[in-house]
C-alpha positions as CSV (number, residue, x, y, z in Angstrom):
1,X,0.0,0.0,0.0
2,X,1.2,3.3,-1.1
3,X,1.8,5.9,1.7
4,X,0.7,9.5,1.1
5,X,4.0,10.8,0.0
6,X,4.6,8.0,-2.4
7,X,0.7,8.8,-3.7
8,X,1.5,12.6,-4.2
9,X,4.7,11.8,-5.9
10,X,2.5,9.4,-8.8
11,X,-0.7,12.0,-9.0
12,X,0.6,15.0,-7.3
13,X,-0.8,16.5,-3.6
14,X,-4.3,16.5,-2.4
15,X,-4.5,12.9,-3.7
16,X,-4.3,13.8,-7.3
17,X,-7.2,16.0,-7.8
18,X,-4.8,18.7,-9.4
19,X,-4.9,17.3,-12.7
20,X,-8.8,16.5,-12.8
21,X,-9.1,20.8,-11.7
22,X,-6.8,21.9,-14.3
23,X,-9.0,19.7,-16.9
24,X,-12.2,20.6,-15.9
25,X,-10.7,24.5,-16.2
26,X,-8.6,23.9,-19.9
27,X,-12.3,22.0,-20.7
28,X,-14.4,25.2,-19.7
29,X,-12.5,27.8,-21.2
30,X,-12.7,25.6,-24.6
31,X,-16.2,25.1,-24.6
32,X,-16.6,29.1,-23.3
33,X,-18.8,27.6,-20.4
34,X,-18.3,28.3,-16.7
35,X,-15.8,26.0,-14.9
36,X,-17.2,23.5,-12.1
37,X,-14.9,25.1,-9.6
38,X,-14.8,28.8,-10.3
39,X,-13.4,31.5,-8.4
40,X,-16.7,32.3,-6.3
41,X,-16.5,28.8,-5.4
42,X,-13.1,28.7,-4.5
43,X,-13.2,32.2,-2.4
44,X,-15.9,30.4,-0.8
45,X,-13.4,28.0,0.3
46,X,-10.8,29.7,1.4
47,X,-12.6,32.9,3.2
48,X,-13.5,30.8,6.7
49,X,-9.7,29.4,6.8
50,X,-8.8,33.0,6.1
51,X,-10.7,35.0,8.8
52,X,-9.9,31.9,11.3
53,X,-6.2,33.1,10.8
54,X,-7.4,36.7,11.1
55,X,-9.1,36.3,14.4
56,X,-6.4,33.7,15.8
57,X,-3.7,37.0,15.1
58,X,-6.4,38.7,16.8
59,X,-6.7,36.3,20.3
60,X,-10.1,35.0,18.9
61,X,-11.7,38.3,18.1
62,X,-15.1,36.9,16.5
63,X,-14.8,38.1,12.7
64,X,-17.4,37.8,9.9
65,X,-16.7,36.1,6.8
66,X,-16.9,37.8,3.5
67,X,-19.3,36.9,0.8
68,X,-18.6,37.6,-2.7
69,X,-22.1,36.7,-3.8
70,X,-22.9,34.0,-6.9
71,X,-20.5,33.7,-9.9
72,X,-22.3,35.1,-13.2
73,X,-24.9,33.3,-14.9
């Protein structure tokens, strides 16, 4: 059984989902359609890990996190 390093070194990190995102993008961009995981998605993401940081710098000061609203139609 592979360990996690030897998996990332075969299908790169994050268990080798880098290749399936950077088709689904390459895919979208050729067919002029929106990609699966756009950038409202992935700001959706990363805000909460973002402002946890924010407040941790801040001794747990309770922060809201941002919305960016709905990617375009």
């Amino acid at each position: 059984m592979l360990g996690s390093r030897a998996i990332d070194s075969v299908y790169g990190s994050h268990g080798g989902s880098h290749p399936y995102l950077v088709h689904e993008f390459v895919d979208a961009v050729a067919h002029e359609r929106m990609p699966a995981i756009n950038a409202w998605e992935a700001a959706r993401y990363m805000a909460p890990g973002v402002m946890a940081h924010k407040s941790a710098l801040r001794g747990g000061e309770l922060l809201e996190v941002p919305d960016w609203g709905n990617a375009p139609a």
